[in-house]
C-alpha positions in Angstrom: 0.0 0.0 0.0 1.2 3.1 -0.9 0.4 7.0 0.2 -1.2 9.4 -2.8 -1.8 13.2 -2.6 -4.1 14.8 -4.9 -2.5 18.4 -5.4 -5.7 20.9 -6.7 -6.9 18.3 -8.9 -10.5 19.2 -10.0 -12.9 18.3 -7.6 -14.9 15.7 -10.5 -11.4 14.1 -11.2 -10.4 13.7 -7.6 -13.5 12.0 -6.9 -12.6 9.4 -9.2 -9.0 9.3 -8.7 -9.7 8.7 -5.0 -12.0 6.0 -5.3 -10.1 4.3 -8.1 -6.7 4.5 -5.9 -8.4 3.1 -3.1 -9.9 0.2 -5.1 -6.3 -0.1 -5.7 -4.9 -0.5 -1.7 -3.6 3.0 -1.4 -4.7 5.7 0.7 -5.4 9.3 -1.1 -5.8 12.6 0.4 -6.3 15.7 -1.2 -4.9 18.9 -0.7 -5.3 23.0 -2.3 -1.9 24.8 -3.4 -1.8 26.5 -0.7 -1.5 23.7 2.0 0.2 21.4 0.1 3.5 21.5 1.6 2.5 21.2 5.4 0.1 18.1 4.1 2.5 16.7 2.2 4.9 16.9 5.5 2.5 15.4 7.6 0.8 11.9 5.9 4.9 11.8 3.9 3.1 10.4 0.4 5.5 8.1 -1.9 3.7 10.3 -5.4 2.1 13.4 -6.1 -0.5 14.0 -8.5 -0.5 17.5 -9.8 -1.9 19.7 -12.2 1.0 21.7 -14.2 -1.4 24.1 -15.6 -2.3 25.7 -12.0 -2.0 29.3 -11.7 -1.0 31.7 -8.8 1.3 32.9 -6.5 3.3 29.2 -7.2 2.0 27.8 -10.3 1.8 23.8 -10.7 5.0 23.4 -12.1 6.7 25.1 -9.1 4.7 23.3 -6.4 5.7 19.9 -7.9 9.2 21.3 -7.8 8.9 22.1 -4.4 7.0 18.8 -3.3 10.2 16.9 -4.8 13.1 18.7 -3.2 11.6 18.8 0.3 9.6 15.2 0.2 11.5 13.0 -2.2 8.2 12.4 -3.7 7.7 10.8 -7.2 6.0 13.6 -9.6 2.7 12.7 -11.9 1.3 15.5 -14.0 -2.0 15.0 -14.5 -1.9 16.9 -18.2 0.6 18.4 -20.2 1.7 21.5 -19.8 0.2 24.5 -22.0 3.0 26.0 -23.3 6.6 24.9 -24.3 8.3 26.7 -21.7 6.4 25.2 -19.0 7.0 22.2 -20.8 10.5 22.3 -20.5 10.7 23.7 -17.2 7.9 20.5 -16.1 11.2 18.4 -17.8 13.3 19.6 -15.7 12.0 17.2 -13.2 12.1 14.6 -14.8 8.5 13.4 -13.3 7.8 9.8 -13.7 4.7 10.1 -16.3 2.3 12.7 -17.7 -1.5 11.0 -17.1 -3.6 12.4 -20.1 -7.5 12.6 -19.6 -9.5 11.1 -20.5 -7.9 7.7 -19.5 -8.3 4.4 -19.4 -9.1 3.4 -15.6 -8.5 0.1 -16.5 -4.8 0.2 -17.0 -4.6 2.3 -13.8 -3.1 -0.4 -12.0 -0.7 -1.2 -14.0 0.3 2.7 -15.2 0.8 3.1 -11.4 3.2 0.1 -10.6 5.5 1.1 -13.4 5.5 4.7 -11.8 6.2 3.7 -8.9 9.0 0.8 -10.4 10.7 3.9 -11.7 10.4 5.8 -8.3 12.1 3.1 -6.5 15.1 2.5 -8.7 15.6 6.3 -8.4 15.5 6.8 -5.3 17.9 3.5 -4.9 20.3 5.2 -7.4 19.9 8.5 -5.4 20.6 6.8 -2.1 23.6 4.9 -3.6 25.2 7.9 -4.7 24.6 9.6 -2.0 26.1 7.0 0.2 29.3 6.8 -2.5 29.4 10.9 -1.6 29.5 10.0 1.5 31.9 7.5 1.9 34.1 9.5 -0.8 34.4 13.2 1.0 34.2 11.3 4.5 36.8 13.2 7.0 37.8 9.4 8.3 40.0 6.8 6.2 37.4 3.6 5.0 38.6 0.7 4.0 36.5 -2.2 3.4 37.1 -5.8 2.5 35.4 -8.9 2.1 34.8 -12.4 4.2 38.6 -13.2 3.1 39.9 -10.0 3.9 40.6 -8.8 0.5 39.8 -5.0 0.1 36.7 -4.0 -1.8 36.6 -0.4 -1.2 39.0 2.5 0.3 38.3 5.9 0.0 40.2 8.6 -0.7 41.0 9.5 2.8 42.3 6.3 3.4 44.5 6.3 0.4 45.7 9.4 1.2 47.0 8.5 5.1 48.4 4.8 3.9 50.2 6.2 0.7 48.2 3.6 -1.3 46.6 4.2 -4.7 42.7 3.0 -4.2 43.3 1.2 -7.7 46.3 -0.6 -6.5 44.9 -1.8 -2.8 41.8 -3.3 -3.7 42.0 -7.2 -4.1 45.0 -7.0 -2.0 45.1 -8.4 1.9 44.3 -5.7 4.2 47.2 -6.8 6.5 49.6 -6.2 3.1 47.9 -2.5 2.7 47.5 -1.4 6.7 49.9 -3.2 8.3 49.7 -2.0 12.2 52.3 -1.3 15.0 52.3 -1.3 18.8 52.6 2.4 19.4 55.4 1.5 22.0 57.1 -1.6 20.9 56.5 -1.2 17.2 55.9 -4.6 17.1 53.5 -5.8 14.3 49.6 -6.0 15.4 47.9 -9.5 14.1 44.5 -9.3 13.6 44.0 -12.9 11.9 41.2 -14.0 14.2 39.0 -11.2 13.1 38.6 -13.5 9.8 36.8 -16.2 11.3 32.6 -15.9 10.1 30.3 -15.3 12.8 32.6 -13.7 14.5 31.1 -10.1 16.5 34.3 -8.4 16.3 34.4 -4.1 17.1 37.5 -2.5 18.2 36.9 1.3 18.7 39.2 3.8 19.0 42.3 1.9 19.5 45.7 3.6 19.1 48.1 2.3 16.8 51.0 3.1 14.5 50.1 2.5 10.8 53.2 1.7 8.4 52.3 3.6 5.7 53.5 2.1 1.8 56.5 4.5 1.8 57.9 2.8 5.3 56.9 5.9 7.6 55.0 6.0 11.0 52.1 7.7 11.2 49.9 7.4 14.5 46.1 6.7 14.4 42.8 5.7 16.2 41.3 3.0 14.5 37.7 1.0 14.3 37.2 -2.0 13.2 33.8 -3.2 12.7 32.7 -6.8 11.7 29.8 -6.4 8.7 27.0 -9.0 8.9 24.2 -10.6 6.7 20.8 -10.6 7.8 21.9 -14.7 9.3 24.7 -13.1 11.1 26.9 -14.6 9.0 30.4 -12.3 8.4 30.3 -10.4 5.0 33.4 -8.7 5.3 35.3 -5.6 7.3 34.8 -2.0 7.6 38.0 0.1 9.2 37.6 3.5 10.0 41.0 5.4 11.0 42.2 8.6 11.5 45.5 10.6 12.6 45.8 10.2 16.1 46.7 13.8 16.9 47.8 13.6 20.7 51.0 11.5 19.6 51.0 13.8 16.3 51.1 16.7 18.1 54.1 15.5 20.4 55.9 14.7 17.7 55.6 17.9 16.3 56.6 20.1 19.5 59.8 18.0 19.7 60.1 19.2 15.3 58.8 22.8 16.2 61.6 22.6 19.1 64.2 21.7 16.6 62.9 24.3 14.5 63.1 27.1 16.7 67.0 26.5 16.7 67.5 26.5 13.2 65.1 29.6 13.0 67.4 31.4 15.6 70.3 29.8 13.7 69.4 32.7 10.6 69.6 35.8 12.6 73.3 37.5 13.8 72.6 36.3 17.3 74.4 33.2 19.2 73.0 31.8 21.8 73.5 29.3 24.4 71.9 27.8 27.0 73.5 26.6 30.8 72.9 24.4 33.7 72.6 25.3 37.0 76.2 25.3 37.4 77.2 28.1 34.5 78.1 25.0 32.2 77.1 25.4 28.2 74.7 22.5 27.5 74.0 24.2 24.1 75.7 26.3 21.7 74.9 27.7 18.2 77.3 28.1 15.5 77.8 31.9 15.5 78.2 31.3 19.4 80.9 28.8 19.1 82.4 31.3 16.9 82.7 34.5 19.3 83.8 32.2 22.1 86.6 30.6 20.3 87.8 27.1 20.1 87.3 26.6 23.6 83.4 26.6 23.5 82.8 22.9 23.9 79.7 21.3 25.5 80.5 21.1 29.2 82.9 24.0 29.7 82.0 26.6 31.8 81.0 30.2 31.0 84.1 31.7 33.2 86.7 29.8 31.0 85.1 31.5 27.5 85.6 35.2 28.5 88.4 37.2 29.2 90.0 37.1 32.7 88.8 40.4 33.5 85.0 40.2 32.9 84.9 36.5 34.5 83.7 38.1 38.0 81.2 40.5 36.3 79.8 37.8 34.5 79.5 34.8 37.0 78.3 37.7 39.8 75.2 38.5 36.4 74.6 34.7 36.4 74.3 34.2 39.8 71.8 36.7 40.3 70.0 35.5 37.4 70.3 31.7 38.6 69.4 32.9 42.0 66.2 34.7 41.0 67.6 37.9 42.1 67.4 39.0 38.5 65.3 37.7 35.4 67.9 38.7 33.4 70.6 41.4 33.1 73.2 42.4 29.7 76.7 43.7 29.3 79.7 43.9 27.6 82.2 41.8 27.3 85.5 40.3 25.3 85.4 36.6 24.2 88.4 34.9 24.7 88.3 33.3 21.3 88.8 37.0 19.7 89.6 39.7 22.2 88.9 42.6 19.6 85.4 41.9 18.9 83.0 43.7 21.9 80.3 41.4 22.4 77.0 42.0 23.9 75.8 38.9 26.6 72.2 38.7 28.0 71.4 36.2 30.3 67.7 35.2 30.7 66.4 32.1 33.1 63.7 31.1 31.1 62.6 27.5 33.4 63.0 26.8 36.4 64.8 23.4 34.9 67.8 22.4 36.8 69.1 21.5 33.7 67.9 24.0 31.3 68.5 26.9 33.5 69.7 30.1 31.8 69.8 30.8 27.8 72.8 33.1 26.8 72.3 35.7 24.0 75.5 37.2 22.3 75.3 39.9 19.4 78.9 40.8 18.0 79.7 44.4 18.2 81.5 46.4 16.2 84.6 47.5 17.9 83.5 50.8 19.2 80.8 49.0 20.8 80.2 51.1 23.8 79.4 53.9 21.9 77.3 51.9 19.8 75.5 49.3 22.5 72.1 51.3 22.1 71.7 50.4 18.7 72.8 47.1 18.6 70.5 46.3 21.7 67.6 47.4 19.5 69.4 44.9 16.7 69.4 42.4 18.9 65.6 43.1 19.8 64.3 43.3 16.2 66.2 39.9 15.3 64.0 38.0 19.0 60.7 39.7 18.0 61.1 38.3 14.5 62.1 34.6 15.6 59.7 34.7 18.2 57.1 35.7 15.5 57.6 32.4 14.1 58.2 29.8 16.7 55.7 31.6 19.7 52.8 31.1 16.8 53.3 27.4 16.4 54.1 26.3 19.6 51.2 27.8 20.6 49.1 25.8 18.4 51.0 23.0 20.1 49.8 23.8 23.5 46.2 24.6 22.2 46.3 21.4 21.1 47.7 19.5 23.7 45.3 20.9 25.9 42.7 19.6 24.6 43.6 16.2 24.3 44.8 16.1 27.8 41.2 17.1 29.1 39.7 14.6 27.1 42.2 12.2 28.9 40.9 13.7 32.1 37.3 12.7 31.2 38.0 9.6 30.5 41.0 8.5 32.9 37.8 7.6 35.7 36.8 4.4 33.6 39.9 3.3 32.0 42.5 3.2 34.3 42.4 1.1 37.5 44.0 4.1 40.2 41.9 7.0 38.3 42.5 9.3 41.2 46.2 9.7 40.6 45.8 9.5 37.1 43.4 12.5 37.0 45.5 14.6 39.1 48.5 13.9 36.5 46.2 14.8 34.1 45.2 18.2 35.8 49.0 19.2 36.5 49.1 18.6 32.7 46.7 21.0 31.8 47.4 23.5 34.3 51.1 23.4 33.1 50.0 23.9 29.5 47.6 26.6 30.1 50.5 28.5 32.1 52.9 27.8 28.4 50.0 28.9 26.1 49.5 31.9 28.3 53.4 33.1 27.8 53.3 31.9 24.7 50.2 34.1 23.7 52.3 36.9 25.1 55.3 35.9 23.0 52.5 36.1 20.1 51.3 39.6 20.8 54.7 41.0 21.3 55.8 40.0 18.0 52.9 41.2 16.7 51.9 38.1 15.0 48.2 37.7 16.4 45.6 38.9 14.4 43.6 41.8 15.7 40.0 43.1 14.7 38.9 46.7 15.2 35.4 47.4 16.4 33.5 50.1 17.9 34.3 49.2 21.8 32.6 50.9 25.0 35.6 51.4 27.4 32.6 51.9 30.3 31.1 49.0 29.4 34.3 46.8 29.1 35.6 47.9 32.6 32.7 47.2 34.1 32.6 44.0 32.9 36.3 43.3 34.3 35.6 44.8 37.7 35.6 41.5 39.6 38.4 40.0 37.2 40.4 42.8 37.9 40.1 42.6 41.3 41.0 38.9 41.9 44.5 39.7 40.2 44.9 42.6 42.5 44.4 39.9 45.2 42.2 40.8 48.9 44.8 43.1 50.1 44.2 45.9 47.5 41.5 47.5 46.4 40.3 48.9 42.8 38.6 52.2 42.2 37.0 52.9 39.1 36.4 56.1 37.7 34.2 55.8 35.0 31.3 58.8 33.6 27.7 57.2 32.6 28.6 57.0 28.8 31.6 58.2 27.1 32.3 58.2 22.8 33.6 54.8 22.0 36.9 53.7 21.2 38.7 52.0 17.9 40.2 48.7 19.3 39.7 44.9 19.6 38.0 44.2 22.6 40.2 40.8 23.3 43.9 43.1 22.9 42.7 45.5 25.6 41.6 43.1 28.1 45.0 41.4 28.1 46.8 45.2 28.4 44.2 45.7 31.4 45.2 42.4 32.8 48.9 42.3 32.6 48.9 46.5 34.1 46.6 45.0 36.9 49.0 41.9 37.3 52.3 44.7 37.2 50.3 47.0 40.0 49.3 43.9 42.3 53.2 43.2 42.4 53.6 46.8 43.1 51.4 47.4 45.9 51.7 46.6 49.6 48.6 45.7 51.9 46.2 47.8 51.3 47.0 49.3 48.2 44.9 50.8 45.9 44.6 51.0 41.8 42.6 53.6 40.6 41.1 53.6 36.5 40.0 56.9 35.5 38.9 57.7 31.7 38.9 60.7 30.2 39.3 62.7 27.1 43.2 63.6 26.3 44.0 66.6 26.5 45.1 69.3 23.5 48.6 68.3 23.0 48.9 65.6 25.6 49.6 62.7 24.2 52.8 64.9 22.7 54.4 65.8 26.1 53.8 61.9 26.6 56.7 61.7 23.9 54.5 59.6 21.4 55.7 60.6 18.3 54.2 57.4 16.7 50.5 58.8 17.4 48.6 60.4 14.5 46.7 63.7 15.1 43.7 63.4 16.1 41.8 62.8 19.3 41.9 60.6 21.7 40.5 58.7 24.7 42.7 58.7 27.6 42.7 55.6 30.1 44.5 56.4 33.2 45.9 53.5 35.7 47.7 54.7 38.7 48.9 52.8 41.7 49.7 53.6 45.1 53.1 51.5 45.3 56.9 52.2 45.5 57.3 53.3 42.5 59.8 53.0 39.6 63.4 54.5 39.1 64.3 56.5 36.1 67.0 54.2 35.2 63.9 51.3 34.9 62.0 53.5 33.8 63.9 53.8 30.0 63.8 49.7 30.0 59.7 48.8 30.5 58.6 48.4 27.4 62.1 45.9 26.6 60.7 42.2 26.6 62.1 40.4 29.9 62.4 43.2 31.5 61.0 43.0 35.2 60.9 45.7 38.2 60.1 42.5 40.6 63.1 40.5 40.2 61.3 37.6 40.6 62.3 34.2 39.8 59.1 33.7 37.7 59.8 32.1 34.3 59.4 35.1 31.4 58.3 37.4 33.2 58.6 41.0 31.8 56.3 40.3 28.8 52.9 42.0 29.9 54.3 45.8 29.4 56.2 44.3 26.2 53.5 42.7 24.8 51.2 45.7 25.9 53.3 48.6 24.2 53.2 46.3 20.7 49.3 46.0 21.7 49.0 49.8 21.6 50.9 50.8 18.8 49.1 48.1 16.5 45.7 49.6 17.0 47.0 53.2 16.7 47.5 54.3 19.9 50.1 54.6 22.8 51.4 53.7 26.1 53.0 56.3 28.5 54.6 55.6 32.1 55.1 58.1 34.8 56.6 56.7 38.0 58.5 58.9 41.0 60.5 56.1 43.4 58.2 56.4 46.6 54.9 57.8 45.3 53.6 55.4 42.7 53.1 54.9 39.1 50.8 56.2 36.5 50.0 54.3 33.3 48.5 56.6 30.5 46.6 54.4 27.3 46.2 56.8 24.6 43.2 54.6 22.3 42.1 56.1 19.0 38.1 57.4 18.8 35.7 55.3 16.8 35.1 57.0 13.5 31.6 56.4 12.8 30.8 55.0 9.0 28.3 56.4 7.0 24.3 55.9 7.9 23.7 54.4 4.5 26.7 51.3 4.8 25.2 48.0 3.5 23.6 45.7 6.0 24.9 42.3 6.6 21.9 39.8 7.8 23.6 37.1 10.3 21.6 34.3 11.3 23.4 31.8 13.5 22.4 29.9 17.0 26.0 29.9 18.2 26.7 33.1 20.1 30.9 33.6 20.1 30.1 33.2 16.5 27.6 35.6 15.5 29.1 37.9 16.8 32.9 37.1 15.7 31.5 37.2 12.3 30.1 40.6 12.9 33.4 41.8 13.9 35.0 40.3 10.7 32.5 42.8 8.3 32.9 45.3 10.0 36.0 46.3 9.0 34.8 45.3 5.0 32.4 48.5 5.6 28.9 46.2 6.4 26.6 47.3 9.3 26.3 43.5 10.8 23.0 42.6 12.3 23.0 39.0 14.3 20.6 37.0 15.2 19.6 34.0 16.7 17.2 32.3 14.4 15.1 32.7 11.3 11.8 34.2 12.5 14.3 37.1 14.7 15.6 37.6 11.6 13.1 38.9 9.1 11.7 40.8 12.2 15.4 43.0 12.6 15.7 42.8 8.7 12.1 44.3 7.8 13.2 48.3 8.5 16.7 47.7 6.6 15.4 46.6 3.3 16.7 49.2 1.4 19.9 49.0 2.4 20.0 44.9 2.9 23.0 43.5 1.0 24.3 40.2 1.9 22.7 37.1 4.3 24.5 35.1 6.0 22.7 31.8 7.8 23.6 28.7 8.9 22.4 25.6 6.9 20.4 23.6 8.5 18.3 26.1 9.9 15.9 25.2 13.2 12.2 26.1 12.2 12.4 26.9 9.0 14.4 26.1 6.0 17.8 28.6 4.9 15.9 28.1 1.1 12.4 29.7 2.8 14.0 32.3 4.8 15.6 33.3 1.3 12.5 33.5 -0.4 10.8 35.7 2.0 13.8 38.4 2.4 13.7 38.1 -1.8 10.1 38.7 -2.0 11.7 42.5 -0.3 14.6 42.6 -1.7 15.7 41.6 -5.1 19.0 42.1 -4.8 20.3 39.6 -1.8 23.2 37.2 -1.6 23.7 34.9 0.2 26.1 32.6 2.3 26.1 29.5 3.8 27.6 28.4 7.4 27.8 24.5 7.2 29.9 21.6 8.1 28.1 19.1 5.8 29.7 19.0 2.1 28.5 21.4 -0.5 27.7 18.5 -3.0 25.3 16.7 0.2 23.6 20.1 0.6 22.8 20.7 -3.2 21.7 17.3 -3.1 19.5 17.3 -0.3 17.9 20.8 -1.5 19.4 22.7 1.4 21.3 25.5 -0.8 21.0 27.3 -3.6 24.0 26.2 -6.3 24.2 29.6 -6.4 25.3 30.7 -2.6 28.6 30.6 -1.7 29.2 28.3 1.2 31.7 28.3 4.4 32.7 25.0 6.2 32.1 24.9 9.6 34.4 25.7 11.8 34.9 29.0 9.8 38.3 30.4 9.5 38.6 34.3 8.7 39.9 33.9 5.9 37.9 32.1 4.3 35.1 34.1 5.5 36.3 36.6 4.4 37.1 35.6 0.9 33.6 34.0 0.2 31.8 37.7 1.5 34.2 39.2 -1.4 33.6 36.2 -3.8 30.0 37.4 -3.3 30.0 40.8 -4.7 30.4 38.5 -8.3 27.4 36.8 -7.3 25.0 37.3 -10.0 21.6 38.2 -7.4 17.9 37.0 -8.1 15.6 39.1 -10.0 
């Protein structure tokens, strides 16, 4: 028995259609052109029966159109079109027969099964293909085999991560063509008794190492899943893998580490590093070079310099090893060539008995006193551009590493037998990598490498938002006060970038103050010519919006005072591990989103931070308006501060119906839509065709993680819309937004 909907048939004919079909064993309901759709969603009929001639707001052709894409239903025109246009458009759709009246009731029966024959090995076709799609643009490695375990299928994926042409693995053993590893002992995996039929056989997520074709390692999760016949006999094997990026990643900070070297290895700086004991436990070549032949692995610093800076130096590496200094520079003469002036810094950069200290030499030219200034700003330059490279990276690292290490953390409790002590490795794991991606986000912004996006931002707004943040770093003992107006003209600046200068000056005054301290914010308008007797030559005219944090400590000396902005650089002389990157990292901040930093500090009565941000500069009232329509909050509104900048006034919301509500008084100036596909309540196609009933002229993207071929296929999108994969990068945001100013619109 199958389901039949009459769509605006003529009352006489459905009569008879009805009580023919039912003769028949089917069930038939009628429905108008107007409720077709819901009707058709609600009984889900296998055909349609429609009149192409209908007229209206959605003549028949479109309805049956419409009744295909969303149902899957098999089309039946009851008539032939009128015209040949509508002839070829009816086509188009390839329905499964045209049903002329008058007709021969008798070979109803009959006209129907081969209808519905046709409808069948289409939609078998359809779901084959679909499933090849599937299987072919798959983000996991397939291979399948048969009962013997000879491959019968791999897909491209899987080709790809094994080094195996498809063409060439299938027919072969699956042991030949993924040969596996013990991710420890390397020792060859056997999976012979997964052969045997009958056997209920499912492996999930094990790690192993595959041996790829070209004799590499390459780490991966595997599952392997036993396919059955409907007598649970075994038909065959289906293995899913993919890269197992926890040992991946590890692999890669111990490459990235290697890396760094070299990178450092291309700039005019030497370096070194030294163990607790002042002995050299690394040394690059241009280091070995300005120490001399006597710069072997193992000797200490006091035998590489001249006799006459040996106490200077060992008294600058005690204090350093000693935490009484994070780091202190000077001149001195190599033994190896006595003429050359070179300049040493000594940094402890971990607390690693080991790994103590790194040692950075810069060769001067011989009247380096005179010139030690500019070679310090040399040797500043060549840091901030290697750290510009590796901080990035090994960032990613930690990101990444974090992640998998609180995965381990949720699932430690049921896979290992003492889960208590397991965890807590676990959490002194993550704790120690959040620490490392914290510096190292530092190390990011300081080489300016982190991307920044300008929006209008309410300094009131942002403070008050950071009031109890900023005072848990000032810790109990100190208090905040906040000077802020009602409303104030906003400011030109990424929100993100000025909380992390707010929270490294609130970490700098906490480490300033004594009990009962206080830190006091005050914003303000700068003054005419301000910003000038600041000495900020950098600063464009203009005005500005003045942020003022002063502190009730001990204040700073004048000869510190022309250092604060140098990276690892600290007035604590702590023994923490980098510090002196917040003010660094802060004055690179500034100066990227076109303002300044000033300090004024008197030893004994304090210090006074002055942020000089840049005023919003409204854009025109008539800017195009960008249409967002996403359920995920951080991402509506990141993409609204990617178009931004592009000139768009960006208008998020949450879902569909919000959406042509906010978009109904900004018709005229509606330009672009952006949704996410699938859309809750509605359909991204219908929310379309409403805003295009309004406005002609709309384009349109598509947030998805499904593939664009699946989406055109399952009627979600228009061929026509460009689309962005989920998770959505900025740049390719950002390229599909320009992409669609080609975009031929809808008329």
């Amino acid at each position: 028995m199958k389901v039949v909907i009459l769509v605006a048939v003529e009352p006489e004919q459905a009569i008879v259609f009805r009580d023919k079909l039912r003769l028949l064993g089917h069930t038939v309901y009628t429905a108008g052109v107007a409720d077709a759709l819901r009707k058709a969603v609600e009984v889900s009929p296998t055909l349609a029966l429609v009149d192409p001639n209908l007229t209206g707001p959605m003549d028949g052709i479109d309805l049956a159109q419409q009744l295909q894409q969303r149902q899957r239903l098999g089309i039946i025109f009851v008539g032939n079109p009128k015209t040949a246009e509508a002839f070829d458009r009816a086509e188009s759709l390839k329905p499964l027969a045209y049903l002329h009246l008058p007709f021969d009731w008798a070979s109803l029966a009959p006209f129907l099964e081969l209808a519905l024959l046709r409808h069948q090995r289409s939609r078998n076709l359809q779901i084959d293909q679909l499933r090849q799609m599937v299987f072919e643009q798959a983000d996991l490695g397939i291979v399948a085999t048969d009962v013997t375990g000879s491959i019968t299928m791999m897909n491209p994926v899987a080709a790809a991560l094994s080094g195996w042409d498809a063409n060439d693995a299938i027919g072969q053993d699956y042991l030949k063509v993924l040969p596996t590893l013990h991710p420890e002992t390397l020792a060859p995996i056997e999976c012979q008794a997964s052969r045997r039929a009958g056997e209920d056989l499912e492996q999930s997520g094990q790690p192993v190492v595959l041996l790829r074709r070209d004799g590499s390692h390459l780490p991966i999760l595997v599952n392997l899943t036993a396919m059955t016949k409907t007598d649970r006999k075994m038909a065959g094997l289906v293995f899913a893998f993919r890269p197992d990026t926890a040992t991946a990643t590890i692999r890669e900070a111990t490459r990235l580490a290697r890396q760094s070297r070299s990178l450092l290895d291309q700039f005019p700086v030497g370096y070194g590093t030294l163990n607790a004991s002042g002995r050299l436990q690394e040394l690059s070549p241009l280091a070995s070079q300005l120490l001399g032949n006597g710069a072997t692995l193992g000797r200490s610093l006091l035998d590489l310099v001249q006799p006459l800076d040996g106490p200077k130096v060992m008294e600058a590496f005690a204090a350093v090893i000693n935490g009484q200094r994070t780091q202190t520079e000077g001149l001195i003469r190599a033994a190896g060539d006595p003429s050359v002036p070179v300049l040493l810094r000594l940094a402890r950069l971990t607390a690693d008995a080991d790994r103590a200290t790194i040692a950075v030499l810069v060769p001067l030219p011989a009247d380096g006193l005179s010139d030690a200034p500019r070679e310090r700003m040399r040797l500043l330059d060549a840091l901030q551009r290697v750290l510009g490279q590796v901080a990035v990276r090994l960032n990613q690292s930690a990101v990444r590493l974090k992640g998998q290490s609180r995965l381990m953390l949720q699932h430690l409790n049921r896979e290992i037998a003492d889960p208590e002590a397991a965890a807590q490795y676990a959490e002194q794991i993550t704790e120690g990598l959040t620490r490392q991606s914290q510096v190292l986000n530092q190390l990011t912004e300081f080489a300016g490498a982190s991307v920044l996006m300008e929006s209008e931002l309410d300094l009131v707004d942002l403070l008050g938002s950071m009031r109890t943040e900023l005072l848990e770093l000032l810790g109990p003992a100190n208090s905040l006060n906040l000077e802020l107006p009602n409303s104030f003209p906003p400011i030109a600046a990424d929100p993100r970038a000025v909380r992390n200068i707010l929270t490294a000056l609130a970490a700098n005054a906490r480490d300033a103050l004594t009990a009962g301290g206080r830190w006091n914010l005050t914003l303000r308008r700068a003054k005419p010519g301000e910003w000038q007797a600041d000495i900020l030559p950098r600063l464009k005219p203009g005005e500005y919006i003045v942020l003022e944090a002063s502190d009730t400590g001990a204040g700073i000396s004048p000869e510190m005072q022309q250092r604060l902005f140098e990276p690892l650089v600290s007035t604590r002389g702590s023994s923490e591990r980098l510090s002196g990157l917040g003010l660094a990292a802060a004055y690179g901040l500034m100066d990227r989103i076109g303002g300044g930093i000033a300090i004024q500090s008197t030893t004994g009565q304090g210090t006074t931070v002055r942020l000089y941000f840049p005023l919003w500069e409204y854009l025109p009232a008539d800017r195009p308006v960008a249409l967002i329509v996403e359920e995920n909050r951080e991402l509506r509104h990141q993409l609204a501060e990617w178009l931004r900048p592009m000139g768009y006034e960006p208008v998020p919301c949450r879902h569909a119906s919000e959406a042509l509500v906010s978009a109904l008084p900004l018709m005229d100036r509606l330009q672009l839509l952006i949704s996410q596909v699938p859309l809750p309540q509605t359909s991204c196609r219908e929310l379309v065709q409403e805003l295009e009933s309004a406005q002609s002229g709309l384009r349109t993207i598509a947030l998805a993680s499904q593939p664009r071929d699946l989406l055109i296929y399952l009627g979600l999108i228009d061929p026509k819309w460009q689309i962005v994969a989920k998770p959505v990068q900025e740049a390719a945001f950002i390229d599909a937004v320009q992409r669609s100013l080609t975009q031929t619109p809808r008329r």
